[in-house]
TIVO-2410 file (N, C-alpha, C; in nm, 3 decimals):
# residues 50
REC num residu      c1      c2      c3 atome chaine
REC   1      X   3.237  -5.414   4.303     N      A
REC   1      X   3.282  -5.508   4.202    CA      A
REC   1      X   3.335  -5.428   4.085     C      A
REC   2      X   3.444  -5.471   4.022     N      A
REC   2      X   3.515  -5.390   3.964    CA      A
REC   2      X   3.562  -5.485   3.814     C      A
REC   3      X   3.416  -5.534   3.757     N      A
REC   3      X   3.430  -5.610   3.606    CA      A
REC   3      X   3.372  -5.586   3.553     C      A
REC   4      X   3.473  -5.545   3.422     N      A
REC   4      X   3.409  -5.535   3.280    CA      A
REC   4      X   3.293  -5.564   3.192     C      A
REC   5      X   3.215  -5.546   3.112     N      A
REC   5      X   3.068  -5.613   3.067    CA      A
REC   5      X   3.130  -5.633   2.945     C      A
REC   6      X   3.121  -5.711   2.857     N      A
REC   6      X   3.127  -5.786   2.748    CA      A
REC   6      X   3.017  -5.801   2.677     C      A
REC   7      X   3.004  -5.746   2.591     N      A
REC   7      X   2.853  -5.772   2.521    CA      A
REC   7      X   2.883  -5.862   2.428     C      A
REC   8      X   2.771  -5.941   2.393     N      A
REC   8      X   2.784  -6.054   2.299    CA      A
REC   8      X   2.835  -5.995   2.170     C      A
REC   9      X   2.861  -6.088   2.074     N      A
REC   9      X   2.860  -6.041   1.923    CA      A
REC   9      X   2.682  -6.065   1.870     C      A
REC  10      X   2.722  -5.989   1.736     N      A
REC  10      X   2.588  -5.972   1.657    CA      A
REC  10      X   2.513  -6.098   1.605     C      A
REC  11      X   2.577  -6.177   1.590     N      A
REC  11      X   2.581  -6.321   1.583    CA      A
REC  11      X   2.502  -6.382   1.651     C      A
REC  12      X   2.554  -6.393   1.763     N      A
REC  12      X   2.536  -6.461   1.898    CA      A
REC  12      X   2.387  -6.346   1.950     C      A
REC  13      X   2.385  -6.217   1.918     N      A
REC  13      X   2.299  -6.195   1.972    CA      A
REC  13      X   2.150  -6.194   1.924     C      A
REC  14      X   2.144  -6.235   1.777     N      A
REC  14      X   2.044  -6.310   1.673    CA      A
REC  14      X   2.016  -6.424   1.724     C      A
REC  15      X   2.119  -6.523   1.747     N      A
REC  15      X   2.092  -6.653   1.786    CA      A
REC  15      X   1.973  -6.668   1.909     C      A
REC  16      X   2.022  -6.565   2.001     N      A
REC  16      X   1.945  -6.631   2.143    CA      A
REC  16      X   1.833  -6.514   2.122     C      A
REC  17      X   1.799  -6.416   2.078     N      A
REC  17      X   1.704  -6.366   2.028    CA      A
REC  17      X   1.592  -6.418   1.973     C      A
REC  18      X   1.632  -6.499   1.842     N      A
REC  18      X   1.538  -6.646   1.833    CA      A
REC  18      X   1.501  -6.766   1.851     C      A
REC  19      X   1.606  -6.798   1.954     N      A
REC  19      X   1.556  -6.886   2.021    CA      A
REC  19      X   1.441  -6.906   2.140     C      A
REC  20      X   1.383  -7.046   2.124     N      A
REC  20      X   1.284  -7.104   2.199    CA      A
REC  20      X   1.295  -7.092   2.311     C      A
REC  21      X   1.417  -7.084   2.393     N      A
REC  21      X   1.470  -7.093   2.543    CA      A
REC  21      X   1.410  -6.922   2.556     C      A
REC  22      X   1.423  -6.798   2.454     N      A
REC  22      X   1.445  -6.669   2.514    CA      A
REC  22      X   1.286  -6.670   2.481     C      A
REC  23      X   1.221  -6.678   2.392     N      A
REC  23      X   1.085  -6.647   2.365    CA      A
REC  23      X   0.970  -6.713   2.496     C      A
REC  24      X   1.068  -6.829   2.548     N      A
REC  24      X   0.944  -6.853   2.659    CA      A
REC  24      X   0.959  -6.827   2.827     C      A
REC  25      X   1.108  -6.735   2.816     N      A
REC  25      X   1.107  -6.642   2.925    CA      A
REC  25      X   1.028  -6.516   2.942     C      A
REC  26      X   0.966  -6.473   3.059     N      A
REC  26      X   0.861  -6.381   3.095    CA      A
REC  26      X   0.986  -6.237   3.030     C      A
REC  27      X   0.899  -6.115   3.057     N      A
REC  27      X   0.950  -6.015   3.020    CA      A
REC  27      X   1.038  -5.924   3.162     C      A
REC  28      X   1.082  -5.824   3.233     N      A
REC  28      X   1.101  -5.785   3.297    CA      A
REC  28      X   0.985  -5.737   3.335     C      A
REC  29      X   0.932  -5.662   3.461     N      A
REC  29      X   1.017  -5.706   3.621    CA      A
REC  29      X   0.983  -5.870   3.677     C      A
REC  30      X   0.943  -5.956   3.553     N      A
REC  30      X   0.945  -6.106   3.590    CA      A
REC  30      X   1.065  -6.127   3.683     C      A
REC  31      X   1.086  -6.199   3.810     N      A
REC  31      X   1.199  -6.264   3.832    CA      A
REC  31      X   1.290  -6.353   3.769     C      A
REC  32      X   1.196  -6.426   3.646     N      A
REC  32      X   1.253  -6.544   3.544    CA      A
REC  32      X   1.281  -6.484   3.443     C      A
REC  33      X   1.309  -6.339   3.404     N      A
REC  33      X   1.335  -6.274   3.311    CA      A
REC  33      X   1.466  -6.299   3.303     C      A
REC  34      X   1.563  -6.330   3.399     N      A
REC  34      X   1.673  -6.325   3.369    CA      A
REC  34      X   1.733  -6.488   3.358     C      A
REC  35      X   1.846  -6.510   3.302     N      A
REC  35      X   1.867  -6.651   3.335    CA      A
REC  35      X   2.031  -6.664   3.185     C      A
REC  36      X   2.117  -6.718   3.261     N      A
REC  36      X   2.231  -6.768   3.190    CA      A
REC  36      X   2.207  -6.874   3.073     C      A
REC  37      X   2.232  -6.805   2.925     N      A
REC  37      X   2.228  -6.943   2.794    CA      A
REC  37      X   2.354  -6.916   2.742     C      A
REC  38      X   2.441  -7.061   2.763     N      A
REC  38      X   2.528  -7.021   2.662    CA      A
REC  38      X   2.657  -6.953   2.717     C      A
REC  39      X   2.656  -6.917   2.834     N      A
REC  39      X   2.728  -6.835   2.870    CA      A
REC  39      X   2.738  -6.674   2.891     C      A
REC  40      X   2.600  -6.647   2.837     N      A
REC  40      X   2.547  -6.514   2.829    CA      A
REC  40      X   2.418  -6.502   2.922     C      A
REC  41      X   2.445  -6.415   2.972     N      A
REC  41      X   2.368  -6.350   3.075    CA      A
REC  41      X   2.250  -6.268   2.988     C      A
REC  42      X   2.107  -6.336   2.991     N      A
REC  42      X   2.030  -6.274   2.874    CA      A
REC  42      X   1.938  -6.217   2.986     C      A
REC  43      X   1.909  -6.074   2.953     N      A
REC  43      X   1.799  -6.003   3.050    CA      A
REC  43      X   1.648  -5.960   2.941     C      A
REC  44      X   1.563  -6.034   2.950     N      A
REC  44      X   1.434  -6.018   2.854    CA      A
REC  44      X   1.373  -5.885   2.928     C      A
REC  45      X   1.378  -5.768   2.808     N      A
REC  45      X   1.319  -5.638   2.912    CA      A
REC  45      X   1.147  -5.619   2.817     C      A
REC  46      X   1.153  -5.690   2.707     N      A
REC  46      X   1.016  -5.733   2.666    CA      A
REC  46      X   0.993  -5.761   2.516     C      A
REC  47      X   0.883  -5.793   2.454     N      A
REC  47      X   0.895  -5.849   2.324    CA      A
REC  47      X   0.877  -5.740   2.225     C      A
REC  48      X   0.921  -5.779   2.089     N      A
REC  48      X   0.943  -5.726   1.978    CA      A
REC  48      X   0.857  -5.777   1.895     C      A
REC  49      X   0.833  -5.712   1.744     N      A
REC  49      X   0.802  -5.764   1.668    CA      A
REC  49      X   0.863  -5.715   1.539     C      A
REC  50      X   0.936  -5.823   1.455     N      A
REC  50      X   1.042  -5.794   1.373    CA      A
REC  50      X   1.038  -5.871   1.268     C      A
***
């Protein structure tokens, strides 16, 4: 496969950062770690505190 990766903007990547949808996805190697919001392909590799 031969496509480009697009990373979100800084914006956009605050947004789903705090959102409710990303905080109650498991962390990686969860299988449900991964999952499409928005149009963005969000991969939770584990939590922060910020």
């Amino acid at each position: 496969m031969d496509y480009s990766i697009v990373l979100c903007g800084e914006s956009k990547w605050r947004e789903l950062k705090n959102s409710d949808q990303v905080a109650q996805m498991p962390a990686f190697p969860d299988p449900d770690c991964i999952a499409m919001i928005d149009g963005v392909l969000v991969v939770k590799m584990g939590g922060e505190s910020e």
